[in-house]
N, C-alpha and C positions, 0 to 999 in steps of 0.2 A: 402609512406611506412607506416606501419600499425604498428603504436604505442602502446606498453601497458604501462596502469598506474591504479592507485587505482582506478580510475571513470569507467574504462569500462571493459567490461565484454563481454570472447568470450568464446562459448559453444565447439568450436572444434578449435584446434591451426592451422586447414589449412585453416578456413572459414577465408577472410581478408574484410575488412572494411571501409572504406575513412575515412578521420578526423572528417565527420559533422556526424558520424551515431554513437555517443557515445551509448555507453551500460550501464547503471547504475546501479549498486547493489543494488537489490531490499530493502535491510535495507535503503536504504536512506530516501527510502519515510517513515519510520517508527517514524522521528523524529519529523513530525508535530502531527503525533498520539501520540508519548509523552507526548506532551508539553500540549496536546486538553484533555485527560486523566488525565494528574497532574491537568488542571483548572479543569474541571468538573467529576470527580471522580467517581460519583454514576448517571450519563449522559451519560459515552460512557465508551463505550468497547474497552481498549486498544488490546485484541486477537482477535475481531471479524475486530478491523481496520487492523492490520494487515493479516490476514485471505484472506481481500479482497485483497489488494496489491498482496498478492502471489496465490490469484488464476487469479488476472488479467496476470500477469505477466507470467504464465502457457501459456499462448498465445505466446509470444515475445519467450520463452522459447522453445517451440517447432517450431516453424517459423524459429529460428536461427539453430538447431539442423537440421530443413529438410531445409536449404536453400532457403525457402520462404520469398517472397516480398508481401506484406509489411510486415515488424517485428512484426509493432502495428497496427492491423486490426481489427475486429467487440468488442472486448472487452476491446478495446483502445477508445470506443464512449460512447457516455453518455448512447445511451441504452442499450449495451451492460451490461456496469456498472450497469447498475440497475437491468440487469439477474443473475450478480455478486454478488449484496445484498441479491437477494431474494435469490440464493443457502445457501450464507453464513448463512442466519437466518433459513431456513428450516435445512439444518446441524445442527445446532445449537441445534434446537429445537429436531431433531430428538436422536443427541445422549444424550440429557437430558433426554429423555424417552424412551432412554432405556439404561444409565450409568450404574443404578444398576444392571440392569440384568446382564451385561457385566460385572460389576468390571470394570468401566473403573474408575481410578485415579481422583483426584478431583485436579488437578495440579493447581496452581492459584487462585483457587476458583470459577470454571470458570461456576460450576454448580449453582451458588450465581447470575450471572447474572442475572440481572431482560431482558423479550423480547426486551424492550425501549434503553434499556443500550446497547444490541446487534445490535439490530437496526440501533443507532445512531452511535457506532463505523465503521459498515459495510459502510453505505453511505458516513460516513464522509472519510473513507479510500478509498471507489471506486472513487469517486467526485476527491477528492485530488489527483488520481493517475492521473485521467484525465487532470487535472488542471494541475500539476506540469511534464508530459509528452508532453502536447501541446507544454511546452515553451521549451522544447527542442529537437523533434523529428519532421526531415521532413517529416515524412513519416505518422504522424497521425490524423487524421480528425475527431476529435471528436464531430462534428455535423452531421455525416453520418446518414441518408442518404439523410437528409435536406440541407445540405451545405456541398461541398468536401476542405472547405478552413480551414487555420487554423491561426486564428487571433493573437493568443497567440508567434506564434512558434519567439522565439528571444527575446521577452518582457522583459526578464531580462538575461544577461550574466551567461554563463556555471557556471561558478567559484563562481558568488552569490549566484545562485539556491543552489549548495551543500552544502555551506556556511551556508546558511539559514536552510536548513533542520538538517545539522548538529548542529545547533545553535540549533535549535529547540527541538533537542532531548535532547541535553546538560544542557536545559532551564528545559525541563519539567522531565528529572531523577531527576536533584536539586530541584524542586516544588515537588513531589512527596516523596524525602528522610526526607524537610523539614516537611510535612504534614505527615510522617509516625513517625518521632522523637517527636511532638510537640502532634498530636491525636490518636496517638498509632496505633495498626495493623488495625483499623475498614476500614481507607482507603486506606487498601493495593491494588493489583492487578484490 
């Protein structure tokens, strides 16, 4: 019988599921980017880490919507992931030059990013999504098309994964509130 609870995530209430093919709310994977943002500030880009997470995720997303096998397929691999940084930092780049012309909002500060800063959020968010989806998804081989196995998958229990990344985000809003109370707004967003 096909369970729901806070961890998983079904794109249409008739598509059903066995117990080992959790679906995770793509914010989860957000909270190592917190924590990776509150330590290094003016290093990574917490919107570009996140950015990658939900366009890897755009995959699993539509796979689950059209009823396709596997869930986590070419953008669930490391190279995919890294077709994933490069969109995010060409984006990136692109709509910095052309913000003005558009009026597009300057929400975050997001036009303050330095390329580096983008950079490094992007990879460290696709890497991470890889990392932390191996160890729970039968279905994803993120050594493709070098190796169809997945070393990762089980290495640490359902409930500490989320734990952790929860932890993580909870870790790094508190680094982050602290560092915005003690050196004022310079290292906000």
């Amino acid at each position: 019988m096909f369970k729901t609870t806070l961890l998983q995530f079904s794109c249409k209430p008739f598509i059903r599921y066995s117990e080992s093919e959790h679906m995770p709310i793509t914010p989860f994977h957000f909270g190592p980017g917190a924590l990776l943002h509150a330590v290094a500030p003016k290093h990574v880009s917490f919107i570009s880490f996140c950015m990658a997470n939900v366009l890897i995720d755009c995959e699993s997303l539509y796979n689950l919507v059209n009823q396709q096998q596997p869930v986590h397929a070419f953008f669930h691999t490391y190279i995919g992931a890294t077709l994933v940084i490069a969109a995010v930092v060409l984006l990136f780049l692109g709509l910095r030059g052309f913000a003005s012309r558009l009026w597009l909002p300057d929400l975050l500060r997001w036009r303050e990013l330095s390329s580096k800063q983008v950079v490094m959020g992007a990879a460290l968010g696709a890497y991470s999504h890889i990392v932390l989806d191996s160890v729970m998804h039968h279905d994803i081989q993120p050594l493709s098309p070098f190796a169809l196995s997945n070393a990762l998958l089980g290495a640490v229990p359902l409930s500490t994964l989320h734990l952790a990344c929860l932890a993580a985000g909870v870790l790094g809003v508190g680094l982050a509130t602290v560092r915005w109370f003690v050196a004022g707004d310079e290292n906000a967003p």
